[in-house]
C-alpha positions as MATLAB code, in Angstrom:
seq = 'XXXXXXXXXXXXXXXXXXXXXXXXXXXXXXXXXXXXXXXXXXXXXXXXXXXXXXXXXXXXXXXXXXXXXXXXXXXXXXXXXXXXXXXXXXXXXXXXXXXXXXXXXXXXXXXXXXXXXXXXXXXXXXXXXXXXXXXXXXXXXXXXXXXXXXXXXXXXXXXXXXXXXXXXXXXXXXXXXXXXXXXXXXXXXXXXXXXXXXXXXXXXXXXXXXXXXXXXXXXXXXXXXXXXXXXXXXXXXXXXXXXXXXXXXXXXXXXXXXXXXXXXXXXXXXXXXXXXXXXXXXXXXXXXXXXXXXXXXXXXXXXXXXXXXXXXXXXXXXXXXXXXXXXXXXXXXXXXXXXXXXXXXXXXXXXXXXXXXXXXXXXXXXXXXXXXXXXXXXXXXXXXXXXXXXXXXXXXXXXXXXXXXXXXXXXXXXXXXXXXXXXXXXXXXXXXXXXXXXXXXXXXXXXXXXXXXXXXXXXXXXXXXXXXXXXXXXXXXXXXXXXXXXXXXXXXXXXXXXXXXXXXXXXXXXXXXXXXXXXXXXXXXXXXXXXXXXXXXXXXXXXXXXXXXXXXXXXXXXXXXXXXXXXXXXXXXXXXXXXXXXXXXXXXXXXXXXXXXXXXXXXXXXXXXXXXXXXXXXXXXXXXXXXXXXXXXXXXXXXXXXXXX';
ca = [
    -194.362  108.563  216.594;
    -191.140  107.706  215.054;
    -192.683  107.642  211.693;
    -194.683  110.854  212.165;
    -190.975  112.487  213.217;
    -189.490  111.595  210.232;
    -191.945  112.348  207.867;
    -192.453  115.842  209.727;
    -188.621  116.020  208.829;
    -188.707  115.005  205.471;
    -191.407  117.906  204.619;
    -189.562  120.232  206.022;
    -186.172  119.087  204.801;
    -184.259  119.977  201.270;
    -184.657  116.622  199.135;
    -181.260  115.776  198.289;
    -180.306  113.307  195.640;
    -181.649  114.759  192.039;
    -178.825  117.184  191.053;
    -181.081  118.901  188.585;
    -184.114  119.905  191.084;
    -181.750  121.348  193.084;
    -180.453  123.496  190.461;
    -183.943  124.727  189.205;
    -185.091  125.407  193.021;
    -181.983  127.887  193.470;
    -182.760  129.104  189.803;
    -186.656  129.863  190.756;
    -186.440  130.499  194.065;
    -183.522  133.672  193.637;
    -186.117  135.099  191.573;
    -188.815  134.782  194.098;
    -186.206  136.210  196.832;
    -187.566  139.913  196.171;
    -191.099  139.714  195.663;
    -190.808  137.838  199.093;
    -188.853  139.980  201.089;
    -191.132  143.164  199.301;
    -194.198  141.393  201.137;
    -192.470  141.205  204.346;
    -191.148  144.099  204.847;
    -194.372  146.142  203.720;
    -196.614  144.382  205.615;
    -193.980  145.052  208.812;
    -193.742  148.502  208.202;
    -197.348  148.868  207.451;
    -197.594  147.282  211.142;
    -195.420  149.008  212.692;
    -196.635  152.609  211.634;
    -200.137  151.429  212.894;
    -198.424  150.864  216.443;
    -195.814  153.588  216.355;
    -198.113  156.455  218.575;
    -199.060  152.997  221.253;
    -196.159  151.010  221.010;
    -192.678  152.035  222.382;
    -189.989  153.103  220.150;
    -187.880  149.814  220.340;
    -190.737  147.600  219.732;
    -192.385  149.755  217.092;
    -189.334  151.189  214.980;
    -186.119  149.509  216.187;
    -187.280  146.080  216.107;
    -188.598  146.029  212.338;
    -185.834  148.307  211.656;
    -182.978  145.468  212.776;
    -185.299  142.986  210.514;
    -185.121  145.277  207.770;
    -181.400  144.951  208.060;
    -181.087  141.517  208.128;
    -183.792  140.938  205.023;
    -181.737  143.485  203.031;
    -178.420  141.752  203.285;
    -180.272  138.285  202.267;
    -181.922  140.086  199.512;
    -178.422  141.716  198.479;
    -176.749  137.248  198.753;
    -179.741  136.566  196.781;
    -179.581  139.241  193.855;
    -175.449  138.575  194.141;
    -176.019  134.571  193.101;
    -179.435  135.637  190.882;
    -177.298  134.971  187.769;
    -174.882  132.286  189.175;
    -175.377  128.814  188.321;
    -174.339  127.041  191.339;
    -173.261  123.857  191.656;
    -176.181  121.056  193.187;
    -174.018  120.696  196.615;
    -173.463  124.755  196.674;
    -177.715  125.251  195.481;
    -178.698  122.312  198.906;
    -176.381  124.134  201.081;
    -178.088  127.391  199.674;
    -181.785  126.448  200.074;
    -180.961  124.377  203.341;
    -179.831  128.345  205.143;
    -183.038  129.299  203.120;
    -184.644  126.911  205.522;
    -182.843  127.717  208.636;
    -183.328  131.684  207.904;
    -187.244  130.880  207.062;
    -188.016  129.445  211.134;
    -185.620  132.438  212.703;
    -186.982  135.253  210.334;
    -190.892  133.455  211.278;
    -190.585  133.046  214.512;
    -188.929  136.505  215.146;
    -191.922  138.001  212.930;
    -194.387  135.903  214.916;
    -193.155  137.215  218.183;
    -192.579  140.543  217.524;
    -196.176  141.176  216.009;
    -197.633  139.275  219.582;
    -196.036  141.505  221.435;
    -197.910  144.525  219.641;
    -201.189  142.756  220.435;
    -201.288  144.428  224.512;
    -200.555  147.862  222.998;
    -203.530  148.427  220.799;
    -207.450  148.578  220.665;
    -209.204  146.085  218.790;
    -208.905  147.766  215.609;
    -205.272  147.714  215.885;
    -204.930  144.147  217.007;
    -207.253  143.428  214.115;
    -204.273  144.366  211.863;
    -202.584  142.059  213.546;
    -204.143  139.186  213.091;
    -204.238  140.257  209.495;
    -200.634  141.083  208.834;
    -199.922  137.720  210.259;
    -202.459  136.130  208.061;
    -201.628  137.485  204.573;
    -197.942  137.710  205.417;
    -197.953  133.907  205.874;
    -199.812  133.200  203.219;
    -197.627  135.482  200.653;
    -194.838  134.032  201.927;
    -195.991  130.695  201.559;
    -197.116  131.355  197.994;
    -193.278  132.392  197.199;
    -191.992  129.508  198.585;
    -194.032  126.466  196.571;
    -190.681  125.633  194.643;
    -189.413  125.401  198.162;
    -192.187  123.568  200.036;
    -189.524  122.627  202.640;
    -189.072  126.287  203.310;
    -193.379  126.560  202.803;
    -194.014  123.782  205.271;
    -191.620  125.883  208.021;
    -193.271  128.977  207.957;
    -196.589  127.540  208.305;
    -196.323  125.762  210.984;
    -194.544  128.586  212.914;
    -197.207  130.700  212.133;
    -200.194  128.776  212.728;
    -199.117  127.474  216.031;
    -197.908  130.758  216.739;
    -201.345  132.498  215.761;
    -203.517  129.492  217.284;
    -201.685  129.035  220.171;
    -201.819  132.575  221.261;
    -205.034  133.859  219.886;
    -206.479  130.483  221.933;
    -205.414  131.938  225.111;
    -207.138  135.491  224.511;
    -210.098  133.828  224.601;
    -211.966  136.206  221.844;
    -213.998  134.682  219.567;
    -212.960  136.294  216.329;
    -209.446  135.807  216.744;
    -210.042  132.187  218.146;
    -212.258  131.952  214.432;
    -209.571  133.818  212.284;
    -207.176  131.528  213.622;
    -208.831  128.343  212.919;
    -209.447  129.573  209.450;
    -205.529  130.747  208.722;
    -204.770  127.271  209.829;
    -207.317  125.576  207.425;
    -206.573  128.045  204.828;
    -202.861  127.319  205.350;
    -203.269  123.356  204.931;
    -205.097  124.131  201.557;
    -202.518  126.187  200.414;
    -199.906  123.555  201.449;
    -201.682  121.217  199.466;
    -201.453  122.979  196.485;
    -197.677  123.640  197.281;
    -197.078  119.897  197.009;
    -198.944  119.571  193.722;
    -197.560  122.164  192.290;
    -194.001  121.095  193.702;
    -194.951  117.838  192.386;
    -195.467  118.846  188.623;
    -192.316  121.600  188.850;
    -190.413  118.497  189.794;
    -191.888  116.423  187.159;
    -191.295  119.615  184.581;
    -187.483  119.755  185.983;
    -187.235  115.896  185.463;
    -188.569  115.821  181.733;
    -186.030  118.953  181.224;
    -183.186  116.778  181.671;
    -184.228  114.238  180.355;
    -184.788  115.827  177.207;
    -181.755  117.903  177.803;
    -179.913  114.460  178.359;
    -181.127  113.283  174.896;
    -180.361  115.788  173.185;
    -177.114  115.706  174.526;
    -176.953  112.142  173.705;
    -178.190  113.054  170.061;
    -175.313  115.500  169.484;
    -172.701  113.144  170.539;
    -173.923  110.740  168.362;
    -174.359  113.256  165.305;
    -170.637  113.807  165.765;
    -169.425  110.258  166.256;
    -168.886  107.486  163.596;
    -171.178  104.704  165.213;
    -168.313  101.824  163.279;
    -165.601  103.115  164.558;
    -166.577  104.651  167.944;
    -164.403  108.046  166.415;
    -165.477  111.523  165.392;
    -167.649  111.719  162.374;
    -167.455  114.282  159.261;
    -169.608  116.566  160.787;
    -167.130  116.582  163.883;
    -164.187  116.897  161.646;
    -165.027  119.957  160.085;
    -166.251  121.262  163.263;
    -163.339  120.638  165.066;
    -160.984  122.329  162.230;
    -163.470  125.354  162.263;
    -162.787  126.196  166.254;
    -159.235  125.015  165.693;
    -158.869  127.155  162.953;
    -160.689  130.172  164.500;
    -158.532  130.309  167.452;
    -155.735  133.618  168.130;
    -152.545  132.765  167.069;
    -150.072  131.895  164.194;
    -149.516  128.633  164.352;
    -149.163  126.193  161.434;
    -152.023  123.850  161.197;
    -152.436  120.798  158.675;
    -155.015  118.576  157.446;
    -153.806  114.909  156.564;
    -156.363  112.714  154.558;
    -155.744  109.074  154.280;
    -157.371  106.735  152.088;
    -157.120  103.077  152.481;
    -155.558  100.772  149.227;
    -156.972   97.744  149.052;
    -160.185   97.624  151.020;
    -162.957   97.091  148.439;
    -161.115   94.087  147.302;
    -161.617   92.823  151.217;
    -165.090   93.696  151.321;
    -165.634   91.758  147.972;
    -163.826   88.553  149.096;
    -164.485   88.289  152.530;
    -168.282   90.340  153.196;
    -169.060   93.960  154.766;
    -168.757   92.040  157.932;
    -164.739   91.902  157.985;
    -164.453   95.382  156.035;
    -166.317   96.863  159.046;
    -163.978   94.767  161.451;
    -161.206   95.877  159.183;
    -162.064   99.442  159.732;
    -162.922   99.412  163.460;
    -158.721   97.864  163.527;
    -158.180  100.990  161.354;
    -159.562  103.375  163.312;
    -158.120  102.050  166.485;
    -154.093  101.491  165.269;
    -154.838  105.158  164.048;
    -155.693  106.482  167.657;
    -152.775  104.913  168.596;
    -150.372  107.002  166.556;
    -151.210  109.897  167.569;
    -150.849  112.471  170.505;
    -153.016  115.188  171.873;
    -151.788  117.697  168.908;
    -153.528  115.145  166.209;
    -157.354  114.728  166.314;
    -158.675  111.768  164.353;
    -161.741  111.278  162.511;
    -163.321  108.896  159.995;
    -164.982  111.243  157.202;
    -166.898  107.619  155.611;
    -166.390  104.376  153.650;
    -162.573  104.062  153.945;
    -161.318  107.464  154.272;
    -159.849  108.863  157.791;
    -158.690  112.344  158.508;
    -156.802  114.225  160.832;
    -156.019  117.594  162.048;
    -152.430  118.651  163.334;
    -152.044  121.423  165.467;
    -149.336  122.706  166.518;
    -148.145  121.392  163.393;
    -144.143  120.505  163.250;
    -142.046  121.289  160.233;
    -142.935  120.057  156.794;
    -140.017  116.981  157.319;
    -141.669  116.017  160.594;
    -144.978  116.406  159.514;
    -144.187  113.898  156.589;
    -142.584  111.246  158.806;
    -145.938  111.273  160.771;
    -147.437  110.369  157.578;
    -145.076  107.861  156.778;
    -145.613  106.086  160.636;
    -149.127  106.309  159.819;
    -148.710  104.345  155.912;
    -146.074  101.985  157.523;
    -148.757  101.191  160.624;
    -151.280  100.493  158.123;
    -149.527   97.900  155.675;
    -148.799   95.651  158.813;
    -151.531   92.867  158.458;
    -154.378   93.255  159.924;
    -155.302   90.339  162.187;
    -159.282   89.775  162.822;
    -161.058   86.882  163.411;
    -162.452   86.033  160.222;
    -158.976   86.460  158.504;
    -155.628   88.216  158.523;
    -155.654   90.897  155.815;
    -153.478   93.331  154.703;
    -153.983   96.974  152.869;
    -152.080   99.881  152.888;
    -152.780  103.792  153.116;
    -151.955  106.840  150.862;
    -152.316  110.192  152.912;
    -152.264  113.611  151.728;
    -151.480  116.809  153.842;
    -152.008  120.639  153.406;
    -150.798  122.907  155.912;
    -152.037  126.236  156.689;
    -150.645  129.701  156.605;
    -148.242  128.139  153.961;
    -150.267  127.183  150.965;
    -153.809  127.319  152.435;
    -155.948  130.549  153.053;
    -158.846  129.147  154.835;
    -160.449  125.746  155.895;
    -162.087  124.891  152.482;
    -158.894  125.546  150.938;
    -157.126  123.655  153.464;
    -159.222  120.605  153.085;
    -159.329  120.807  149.072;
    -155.655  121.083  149.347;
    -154.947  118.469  151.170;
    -157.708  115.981  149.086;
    -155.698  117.174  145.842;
    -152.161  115.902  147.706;
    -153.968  112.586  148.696;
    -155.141  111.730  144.901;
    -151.732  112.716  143.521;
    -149.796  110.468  145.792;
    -152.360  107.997  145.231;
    -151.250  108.572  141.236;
    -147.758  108.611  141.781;
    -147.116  107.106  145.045;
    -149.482  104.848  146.824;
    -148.953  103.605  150.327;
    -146.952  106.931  151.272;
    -147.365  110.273  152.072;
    -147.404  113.563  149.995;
    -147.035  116.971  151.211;
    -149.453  119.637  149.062;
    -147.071  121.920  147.299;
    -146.459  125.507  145.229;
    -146.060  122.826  142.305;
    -149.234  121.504  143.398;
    -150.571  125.053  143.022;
    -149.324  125.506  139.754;
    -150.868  121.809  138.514;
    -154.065  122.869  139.721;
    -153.640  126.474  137.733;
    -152.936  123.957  134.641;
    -156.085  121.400  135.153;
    -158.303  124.721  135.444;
    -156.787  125.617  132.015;
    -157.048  122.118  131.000;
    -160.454  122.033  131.983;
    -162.010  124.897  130.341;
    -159.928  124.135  126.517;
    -160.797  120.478  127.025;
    -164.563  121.257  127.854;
    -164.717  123.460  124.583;
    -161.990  121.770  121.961;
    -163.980  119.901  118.599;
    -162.614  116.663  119.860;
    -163.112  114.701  116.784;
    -160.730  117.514  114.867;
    -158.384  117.998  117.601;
    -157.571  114.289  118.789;
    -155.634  111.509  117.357;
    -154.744  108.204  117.759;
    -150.656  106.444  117.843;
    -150.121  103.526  117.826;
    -147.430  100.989  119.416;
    -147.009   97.907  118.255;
    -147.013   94.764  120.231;
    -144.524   92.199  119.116;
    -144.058   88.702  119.341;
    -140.136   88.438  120.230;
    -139.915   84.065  119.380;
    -141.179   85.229  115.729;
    -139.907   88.976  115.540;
    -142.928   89.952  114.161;
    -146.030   92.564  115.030;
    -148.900   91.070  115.816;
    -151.104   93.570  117.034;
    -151.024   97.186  117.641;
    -152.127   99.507  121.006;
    -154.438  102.446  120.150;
    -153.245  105.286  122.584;
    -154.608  108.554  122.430;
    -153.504  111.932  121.220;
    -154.481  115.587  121.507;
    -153.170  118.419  119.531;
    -155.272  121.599  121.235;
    -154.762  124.893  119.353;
    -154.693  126.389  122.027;
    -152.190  124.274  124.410;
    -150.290  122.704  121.589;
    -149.629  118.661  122.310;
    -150.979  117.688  125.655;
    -150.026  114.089  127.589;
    -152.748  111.747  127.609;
    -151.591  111.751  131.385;
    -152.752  115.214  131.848;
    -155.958  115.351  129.697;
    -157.144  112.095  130.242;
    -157.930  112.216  134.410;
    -159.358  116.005  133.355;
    -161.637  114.429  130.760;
    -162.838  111.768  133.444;
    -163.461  114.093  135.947;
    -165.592  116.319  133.967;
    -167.543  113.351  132.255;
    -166.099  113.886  129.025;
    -164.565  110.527  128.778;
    -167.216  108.815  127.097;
    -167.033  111.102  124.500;
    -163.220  111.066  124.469;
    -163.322  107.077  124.078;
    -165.812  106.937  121.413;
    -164.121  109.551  119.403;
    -160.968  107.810  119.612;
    -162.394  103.897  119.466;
    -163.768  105.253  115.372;
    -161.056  106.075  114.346;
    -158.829  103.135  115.975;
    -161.629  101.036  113.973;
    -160.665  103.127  111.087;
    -157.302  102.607  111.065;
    -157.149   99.076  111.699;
    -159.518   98.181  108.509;
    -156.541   98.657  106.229;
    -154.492   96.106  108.578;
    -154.219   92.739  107.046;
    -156.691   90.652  108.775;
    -154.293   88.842  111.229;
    -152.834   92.037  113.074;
    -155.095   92.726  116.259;
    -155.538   95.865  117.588;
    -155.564   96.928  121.400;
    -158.006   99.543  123.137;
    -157.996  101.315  125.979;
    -161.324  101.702  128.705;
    -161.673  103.593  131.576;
    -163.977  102.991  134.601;
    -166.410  104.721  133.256;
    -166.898  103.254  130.088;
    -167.799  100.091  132.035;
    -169.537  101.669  134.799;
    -172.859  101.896  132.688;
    -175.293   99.820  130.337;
    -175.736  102.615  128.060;
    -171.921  103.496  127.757;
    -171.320   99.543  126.764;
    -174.065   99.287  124.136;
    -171.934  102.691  122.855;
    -169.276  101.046  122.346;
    -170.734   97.929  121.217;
    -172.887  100.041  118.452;
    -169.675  101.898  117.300;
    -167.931   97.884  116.864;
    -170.771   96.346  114.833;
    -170.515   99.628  112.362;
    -167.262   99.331  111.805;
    -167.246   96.448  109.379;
    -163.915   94.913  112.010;
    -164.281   91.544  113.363;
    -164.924   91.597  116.584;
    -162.196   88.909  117.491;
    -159.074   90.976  116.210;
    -160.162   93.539  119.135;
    -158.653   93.222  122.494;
    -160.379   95.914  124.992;
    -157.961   96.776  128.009;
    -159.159   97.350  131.791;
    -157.239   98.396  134.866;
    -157.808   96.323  137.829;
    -158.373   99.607  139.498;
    -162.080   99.702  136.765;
    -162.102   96.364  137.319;
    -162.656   97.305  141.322;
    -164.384   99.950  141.027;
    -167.712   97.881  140.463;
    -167.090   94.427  140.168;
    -170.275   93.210  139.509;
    -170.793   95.861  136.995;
    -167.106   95.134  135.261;
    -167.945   91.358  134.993;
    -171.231   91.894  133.118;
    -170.143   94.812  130.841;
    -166.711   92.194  130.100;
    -169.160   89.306  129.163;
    -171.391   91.414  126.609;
    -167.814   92.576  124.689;
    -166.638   88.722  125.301;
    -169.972   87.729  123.636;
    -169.320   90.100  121.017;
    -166.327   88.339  120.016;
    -163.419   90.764  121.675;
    -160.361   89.993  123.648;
    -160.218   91.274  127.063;
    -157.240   91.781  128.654;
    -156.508   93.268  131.848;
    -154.295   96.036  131.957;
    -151.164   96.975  134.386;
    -151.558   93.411  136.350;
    -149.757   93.289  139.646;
    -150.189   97.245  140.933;
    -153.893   96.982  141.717;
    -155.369   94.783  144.484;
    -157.591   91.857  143.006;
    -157.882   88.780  143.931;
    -157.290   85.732  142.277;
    -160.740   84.368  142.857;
    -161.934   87.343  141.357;
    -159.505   87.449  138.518;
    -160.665   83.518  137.820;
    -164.191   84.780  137.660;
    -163.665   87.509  134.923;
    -163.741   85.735  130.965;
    -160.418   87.541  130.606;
    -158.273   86.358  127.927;
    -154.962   88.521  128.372;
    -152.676   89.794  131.193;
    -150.391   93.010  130.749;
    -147.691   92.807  132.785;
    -146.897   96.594  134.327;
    -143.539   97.721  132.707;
    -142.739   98.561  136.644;
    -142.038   95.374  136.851;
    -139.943   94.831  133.793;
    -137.665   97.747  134.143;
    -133.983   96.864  135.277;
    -135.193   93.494  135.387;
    -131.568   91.504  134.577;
    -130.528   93.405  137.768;
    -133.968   93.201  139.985;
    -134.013   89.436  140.866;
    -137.256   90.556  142.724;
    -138.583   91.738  139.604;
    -137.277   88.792  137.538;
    -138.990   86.246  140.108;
    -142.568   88.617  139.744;
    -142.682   88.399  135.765;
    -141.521   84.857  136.278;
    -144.469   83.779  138.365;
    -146.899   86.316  136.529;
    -146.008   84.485  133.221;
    -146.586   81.085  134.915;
    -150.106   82.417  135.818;
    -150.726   83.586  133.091;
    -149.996   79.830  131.747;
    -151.936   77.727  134.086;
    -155.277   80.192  133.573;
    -154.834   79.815  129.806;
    -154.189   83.376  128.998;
    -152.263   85.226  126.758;
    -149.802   87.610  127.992;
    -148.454   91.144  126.895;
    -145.199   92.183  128.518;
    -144.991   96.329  128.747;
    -142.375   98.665  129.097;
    -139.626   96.796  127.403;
    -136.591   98.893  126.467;
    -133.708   97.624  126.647;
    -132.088   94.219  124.833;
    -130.634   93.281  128.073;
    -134.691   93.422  129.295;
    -135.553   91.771  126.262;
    -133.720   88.792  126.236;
    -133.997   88.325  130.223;
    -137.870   87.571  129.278;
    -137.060   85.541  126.355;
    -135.411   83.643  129.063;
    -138.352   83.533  130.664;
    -140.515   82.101  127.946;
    -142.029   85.473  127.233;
    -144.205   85.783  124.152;
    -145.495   89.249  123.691;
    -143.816   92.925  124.576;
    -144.379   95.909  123.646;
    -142.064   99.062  124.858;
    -139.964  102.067  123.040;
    -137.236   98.812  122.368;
    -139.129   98.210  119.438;
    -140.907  101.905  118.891;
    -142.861  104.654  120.529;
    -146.451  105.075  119.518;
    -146.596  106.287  116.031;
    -148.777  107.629  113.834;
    -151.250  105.676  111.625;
    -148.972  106.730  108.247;
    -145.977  105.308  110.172;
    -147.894  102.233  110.830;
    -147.206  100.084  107.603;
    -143.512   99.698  108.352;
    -144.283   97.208  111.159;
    -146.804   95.461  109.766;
    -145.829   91.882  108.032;
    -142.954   92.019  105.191;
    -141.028   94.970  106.889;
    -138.156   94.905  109.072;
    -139.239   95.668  112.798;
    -136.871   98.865  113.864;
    -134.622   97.862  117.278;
    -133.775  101.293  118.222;
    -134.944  102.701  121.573;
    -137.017  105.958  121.056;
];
């Protein structure tokens, strides 16, 4: 019996427990609440105007009538919450008075159509029988996402109808009772089943709605680092940026220095751990003002709002670059990098998002130029530098580059023997249009818009050119630039326009940046051994400001380090400096290179490297770049000029 009890309670209880169902039964059910109510009160009235000339007036008008009351203001609840989306305790507490209102508004019903049944003929208590019997059942029908609600009324009804149509004692009703009853358990049935597969339906919805939920999060999170992704970055800026107000906002991107050489000696393994260290000291910085994101490879971003004044927002940047060169301590190895970040901030100098972000991309690769490790604020000077490249672009993208460039040259002495022993090519363009422009200006331009090929070959001819009517001893020196190494074809270019010249290979030293060097390392080596095959020196260019390693730098057929003049400026008063050039010279020793000492312009500069054992200098002590007319005054036999400038 116990069992049978609370199983009869479970059917006719709200299931609790599943958040969701309850949700979707409140959702259904409200719009089942008048097409319910509709089918009682019809069927009622219907009733009660049969009765109203047998019945008296209380039974057959003022009883429906107080009903009719008390269904209306349900209906009115129901149509109030139709578009409310409850919470699950608020939609149980809901359907569970649903339940409760279901046996009082039956049973009343029930009772007050039995107590018609002495007041008419048989015709009239015909009705009902059937206003009990399709009021039930329509009632019933409307309550299958409720079956709690469903299992109520039938009951009441049948052992209402069964009950009292038993004790008549006529036949018909006795049959039309049995059959409501067996119609009713049918109908139940398919309540349960259908109840069964709406809660399967509502199961599957949020499952899928779980998933998807899931699948967005995921979209916009960087599965290394756990942060937001891209996609979330420029998300977040376009609802941050869309919001009422004036307030400054700014976009900081930071780029790490240093990591490809850590994922090149150590493995992807450690640069991921590396970046996962990143991610998290950068979180750490911050407050609720700053959102963080990782945009890919080594490149983080983040968006101020509320953004402080220009000074403040700069020593932010600077916390962030001084975090970052603190080693990094994983479990593999302690490693250290630093960071370069670059910030825009909007109303200032940024109309809109794209701008903002472009702005603040331009400030990151300038400081990365001019400043690496800090931070750079995107200026109006900025905006008048990008005005310029624009220029530069377009003239550069249509100037005859074989009429319009040139090459200088400054010559690289050796300061035991006071005498020139080779000479650097450095380029040199005279646009009609722009008059001289820097090789610092034109030169990034020409590399960005994949002109640089052309640019070196151009210039590499006539280097070739000039250096024919050298005497065979003096060497000359040529720049490369990532690109140039970055490809097979490019390299047999270059090789092609050697061989033609009619130069030996061996009095040709081709310079790289560590930074080309780094940019594919794998593709650097192999390009270096076909020119070291060919004959050619290779030396590697501004050593000490980029980030190789010595392992790598042992695996490169190098033949020539070029000290950075950074490092040779003031360098009788630096004793940092002077210990640098003295250990880069001892290097330089012990691998069996040569070594070219830049930047030199002073004597008291020159003679702190001769000092030093230096060999080879070249710097504006001895001359600027000059022309290829100018050239034959340093060569062997004339007197080497030791004027600055």
């Amino acid at each position: 019996m116990k069992t049978v009890f609370l199983r009869l309670k479970s059917l006719i209880s709200v299931p609790t427990g599943n958040a969701e169902l309850l949700k979707a039964q409140f959702e259904v059910f409200s719009n089942q609440v008048p097409l319910m109510y509709s089918i009682v009160l019809v069927n009622a009235w219907a009733l009660s105007f049969i009765f109203m000339s047998e019945a008296p007036a209380w039974l057959s008008v003022w009883i429906p009538g107080g009903l009719s009351l008390i269904c209306f203001a349900r209906l009115a609840g129901w149509l109030r919450s139709r578009h409310i989306v409850p919470s699950p305790e608020a939609a149980r507490k809901a359907l569970t008075r649903t339940n409760q209102f279901s046996f009082v508004l039956t049973v009343a019903l029930s009772a007050w159509a039995l107590a018609l049944f002495p007041y008419g003929d048989q015709y009239a208590r015909g009705n009902i029988a059937f206003f009990i019997a399709i009021t039930g059942l329509g009632v019933i029908i409307c309550l299958q996402q409720l079956p709690s609600a469903a299992f109520i009324v039938a009951i009441v009804i049948n052992a209402a109808f069964v009950t009292y149509f038993s004790f008549v004692g006529i036949t018909s009703f006795v049959v039309m009772a049995v059959n409501l009853a067996l119609v009713s358990v049918v109908l139940l049935l398919v309540v349960t089943v259908q109840f069964r597969h709406f809660s399967g339906a509502v199961s599957a919805r949020a499952k899928l709605e779980t998933a998807n939920r899931e699948n967005a999060r995921l979209a916009n999170l960087d599965s290394l680092t756990g942060l937001p992704n891209r996609r979330q970055f420029f998300a977040h800026l376009n609802s941050t940026f869309s919001l009422p107000g004036d307030k400054r906002l700014a976009v900081g991107i930071i780029d790490l220095d240093g990591f490809k050489p850590v994922n090149d000696l150590y493995g992807h393994t450690v640069g991921d751990c590396l970046l996962i260290e990143v991610g998290r000291r950068l979180s750490e910085l911050v407050d609720g003002t700053t959102h963080i994101s990782r945009l890919g490879g080594d490149e983080f971003a983040l968006t101020v709002t509320d953004c402080p004044e220009d000074a403040a927002l700069l020593l932010l940047g600077e916390k962030i670059c001084a975090a970052l060169r603190t080693p990094f301590v994983l479990s593999e190895a302690t490693v250290q990098v630093s960071g370069s970040i670059g910030f825009s901030v909007y109303p200032q100098l940024a109309g809109d998002v794209h701008q903002l972000y472009e702005r603040a991309d331009y400030a990151l690769y300038q400081g990365k130029r001019t400043n690496r490790g800090h931070a750079m604020l995107f200026s109006s000077e900025h905006v008048i530098a990008i005005e310029q490249n624009h220029r530069l672009e377009q003239v550069l993208s249509r100037a005859d580059l074989d009429t319009e460039l040139t090459v200088y040259f400054q010559p690289i002495v050796d300061i035991q023997r006071e005498e020139t022993v080779a000479f650097e090519a450095l380029a040199r363009w005279n646009s009609p249009e722009l008059g001289k422009v820097s090789p610092a200006d034109f030169i990034p331009v020409a590399e960005r818009i994949g002109l640089i090929s052309v640019l070196t070959c151009s210039l590499l001819k006539k280097a070739l050119a000039a250096a024919c009517s050298w005497p065979d001893d003096i060497g000359l020196s040529f720049n490369l630039s990532t690109h140039d190494i970055s490809s097979s074809d490019g390299v047999a270019t270059i090789v092609g326009i050697i061989l033609s010249s009619g130069i030996d290979p061996r009095r040709l030293d081709l310079e790289i940046t560590e930074t080309a060097m780094m940019y594919d390392f794998c593709q650097a080596k192999s390009s270096i051994e076909i020119f070291k095959v060919l004959g050619c020196g290779i030396a590697l260019d501004d050593f000490g400001t980029g980030y190789s390693s010595l392992s790598q730098l042992h695996a490169l057929p190098l033949t020539k380090l070029k000290i950075d003049r950074s490092f040779v400026s003031e360098l009788h008063k630096n004793p940092a400096s002077y210990k640098i050039v003295k250990s880069l010279l001892a290097l330089s020793h012990d691998m069996g290179l040569g070594c070219v000492i830049e930047g030199v312009e002073t004597l008291e500069e020159l003679d702190a490297l001769k000092k030093l054992g230096g060999g080879f200098v070249q710097g504006y002590f001895y001359s600027p770049p000059v022309s290829e007319a100018e050239v034959a005054r340093f060569l062997p036999g004339s007197e080497i000029s030791r004027k600055a400038g």
